[in-house]
C-alpha positions in Angstrom: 51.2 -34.0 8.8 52.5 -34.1 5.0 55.6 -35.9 4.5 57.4 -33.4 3.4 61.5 -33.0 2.1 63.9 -31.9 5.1 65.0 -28.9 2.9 61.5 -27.9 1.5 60.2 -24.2 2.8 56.7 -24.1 4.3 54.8 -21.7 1.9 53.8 -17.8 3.4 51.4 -15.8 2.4 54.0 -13.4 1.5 54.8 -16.0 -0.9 51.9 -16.7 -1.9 50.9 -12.7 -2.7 54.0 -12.5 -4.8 53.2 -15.3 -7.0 49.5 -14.1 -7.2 51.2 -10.5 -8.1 53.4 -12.0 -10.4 50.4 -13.4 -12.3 48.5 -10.0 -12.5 52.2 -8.5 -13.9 52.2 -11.4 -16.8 48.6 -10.0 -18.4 49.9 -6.5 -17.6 52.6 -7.3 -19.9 50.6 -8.0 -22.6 48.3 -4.8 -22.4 51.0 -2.2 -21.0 54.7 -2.3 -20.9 56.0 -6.2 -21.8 59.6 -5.4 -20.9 58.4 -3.9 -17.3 56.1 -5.8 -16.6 57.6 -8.9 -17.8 60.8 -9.1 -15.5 59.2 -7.8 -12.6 56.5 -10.5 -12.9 59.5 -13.0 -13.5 61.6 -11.4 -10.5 58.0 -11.9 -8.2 57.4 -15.5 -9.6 60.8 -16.7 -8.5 60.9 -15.5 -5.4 57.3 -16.7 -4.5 58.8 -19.8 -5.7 62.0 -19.6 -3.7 59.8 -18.4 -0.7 57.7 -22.2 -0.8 54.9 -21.2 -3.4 56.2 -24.5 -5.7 55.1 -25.4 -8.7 53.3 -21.7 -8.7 55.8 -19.2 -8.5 57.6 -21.2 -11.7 54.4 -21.2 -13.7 53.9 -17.4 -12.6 57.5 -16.6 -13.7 57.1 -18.5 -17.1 53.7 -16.7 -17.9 55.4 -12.9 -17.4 58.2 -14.4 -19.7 55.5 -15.8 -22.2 53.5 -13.0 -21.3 56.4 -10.4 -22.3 57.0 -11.9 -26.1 53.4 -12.0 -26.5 53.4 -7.9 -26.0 56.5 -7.3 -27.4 54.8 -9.0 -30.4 51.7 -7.0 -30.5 53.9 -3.9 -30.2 56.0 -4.4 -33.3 52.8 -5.7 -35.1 51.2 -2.4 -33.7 53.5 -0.3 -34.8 54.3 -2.1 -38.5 
């Protein structure tokens, strides 16, 4: 068995969907609605990270973030 920290979660599928969720909501961010989109594809990033999906619930939280300026950008660009 992996060597693994006494205080590190085993990762769930439940985790796992919410980080591969979180993911879907970044590009939906870009396309749709950034400032929907965009925090609830940061809430589900950190908590698939938080449920034992680590380092991929972080990178799925920073994408919606990223992803979130990226369509706020192409809004005001849109609309300029």
């Amino acid at each position: 068995m992996a060597d693994m920290h006494a205080s590190a979660r085993p990762r769930s599928n439940a985790a796992r969907i919410c980080t591969i969720v979180a993911f879907v909501f970044a590009a939906l961010a870009i396309f749709l609605s950034p400032l929907i989109f965009g925090v609830l594809g940061l809430i589900l990033g950190i908590v698939g990270a938080v449920l034992g999906d680590k380092p991929l619930g972080w990178y799925a939280a920073a994408a919606s973030v990223v992803g979130a300026i990226i369509g706020a950008v192409l809004v005001a660009a849109l609309l300029n």
